[in-house]
One Martini backbone bead per residue (centre of mass of N, CA, C, O) as a GRO file, in nm:
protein
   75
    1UNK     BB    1   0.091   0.038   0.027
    2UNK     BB    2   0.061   0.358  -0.015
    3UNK     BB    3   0.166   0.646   0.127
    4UNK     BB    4   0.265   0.941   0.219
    5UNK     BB    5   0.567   0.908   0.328
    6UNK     BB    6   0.643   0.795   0.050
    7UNK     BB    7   0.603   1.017  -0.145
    8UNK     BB    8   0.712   1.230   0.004
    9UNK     BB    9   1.037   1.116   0.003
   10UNK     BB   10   1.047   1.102  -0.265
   11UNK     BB   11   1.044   1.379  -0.297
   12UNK     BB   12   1.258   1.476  -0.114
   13UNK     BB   13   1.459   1.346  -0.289
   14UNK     BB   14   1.448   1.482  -0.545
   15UNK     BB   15   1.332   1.791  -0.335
   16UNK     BB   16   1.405   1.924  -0.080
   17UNK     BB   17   1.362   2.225  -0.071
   18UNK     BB   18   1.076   2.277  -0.266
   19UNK     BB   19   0.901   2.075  -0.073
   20UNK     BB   20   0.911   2.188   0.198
   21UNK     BB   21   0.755   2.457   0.097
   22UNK     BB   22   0.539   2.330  -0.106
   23UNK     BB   23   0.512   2.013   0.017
   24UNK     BB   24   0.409   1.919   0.275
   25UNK     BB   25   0.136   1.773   0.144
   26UNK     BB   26   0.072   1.533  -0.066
   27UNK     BB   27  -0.239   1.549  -0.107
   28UNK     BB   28  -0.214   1.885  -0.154
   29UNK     BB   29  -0.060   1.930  -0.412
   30UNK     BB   30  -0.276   1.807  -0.688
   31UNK     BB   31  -0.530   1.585  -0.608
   32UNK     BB   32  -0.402   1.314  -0.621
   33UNK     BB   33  -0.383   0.986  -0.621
   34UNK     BB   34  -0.117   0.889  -0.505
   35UNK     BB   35  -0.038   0.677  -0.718
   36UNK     BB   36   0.012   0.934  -0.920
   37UNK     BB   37   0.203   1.035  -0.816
   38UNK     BB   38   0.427   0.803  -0.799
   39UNK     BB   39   0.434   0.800  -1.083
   40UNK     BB   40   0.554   1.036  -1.144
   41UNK     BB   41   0.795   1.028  -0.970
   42UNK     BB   42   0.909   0.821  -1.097
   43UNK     BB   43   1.019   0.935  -1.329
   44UNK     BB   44   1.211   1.123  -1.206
   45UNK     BB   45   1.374   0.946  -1.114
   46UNK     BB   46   1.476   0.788  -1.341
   47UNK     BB   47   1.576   1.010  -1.515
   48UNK     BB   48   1.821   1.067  -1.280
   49UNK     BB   49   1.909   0.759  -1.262
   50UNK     BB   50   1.993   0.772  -1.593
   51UNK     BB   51   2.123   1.115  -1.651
   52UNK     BB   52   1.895   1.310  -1.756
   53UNK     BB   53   1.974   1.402  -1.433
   54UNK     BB   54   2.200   1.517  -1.257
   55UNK     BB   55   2.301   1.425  -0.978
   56UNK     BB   56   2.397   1.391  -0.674
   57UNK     BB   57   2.546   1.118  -0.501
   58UNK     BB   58   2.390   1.130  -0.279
   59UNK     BB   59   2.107   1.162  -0.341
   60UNK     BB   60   2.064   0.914  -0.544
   61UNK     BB   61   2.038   0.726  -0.273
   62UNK     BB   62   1.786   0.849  -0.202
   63UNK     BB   63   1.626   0.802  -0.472
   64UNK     BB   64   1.663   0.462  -0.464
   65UNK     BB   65   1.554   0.413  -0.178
   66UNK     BB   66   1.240   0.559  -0.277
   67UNK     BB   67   1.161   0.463  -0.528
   68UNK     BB   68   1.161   0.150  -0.424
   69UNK     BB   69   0.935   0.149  -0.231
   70UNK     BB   70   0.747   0.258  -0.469
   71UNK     BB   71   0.775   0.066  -0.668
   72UNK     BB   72   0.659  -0.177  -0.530
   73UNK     BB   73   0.349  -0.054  -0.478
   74UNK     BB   74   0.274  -0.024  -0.761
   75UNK     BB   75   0.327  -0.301  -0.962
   0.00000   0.00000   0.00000
């Protein structure tokens, strides 16, 4: 099951200045359902991760390790 924590941490590790002010609930985002939003950020973090945007090393690790609990749970 998607949480709100699991999105929250995907976001903050994507974007941790920009979430932290403005994305403070996940929730109220944008209004999608968790598992959507899960979805948008799993692209984001791919991305990443793929180096189509060049993370710093520490980022990478933290964006790998919130990515893969959301993603068990889209699947």
């Amino acid at each position: 099951m998607i949480t709100r924590e699991m999105v929250y941490g995907l976001s903050e590790s994507l974007d941790s200045q920009h979430q932290g002010i403005q994305w403070p609930d996940p929730i109220k985002w944008d209004g999608r359902p968790l598992r959507k939003q899960a979805e948008g950020l799993l692209v984001l973090a791919d991305a990443q991760l793929d180096g189509l945007i060049i993370p710093d090393s520490g980022v990478e690790a933290r964006i790998r390790s919130a990515a893969d609990l959301v993603r068990v749970e889209t699947a």
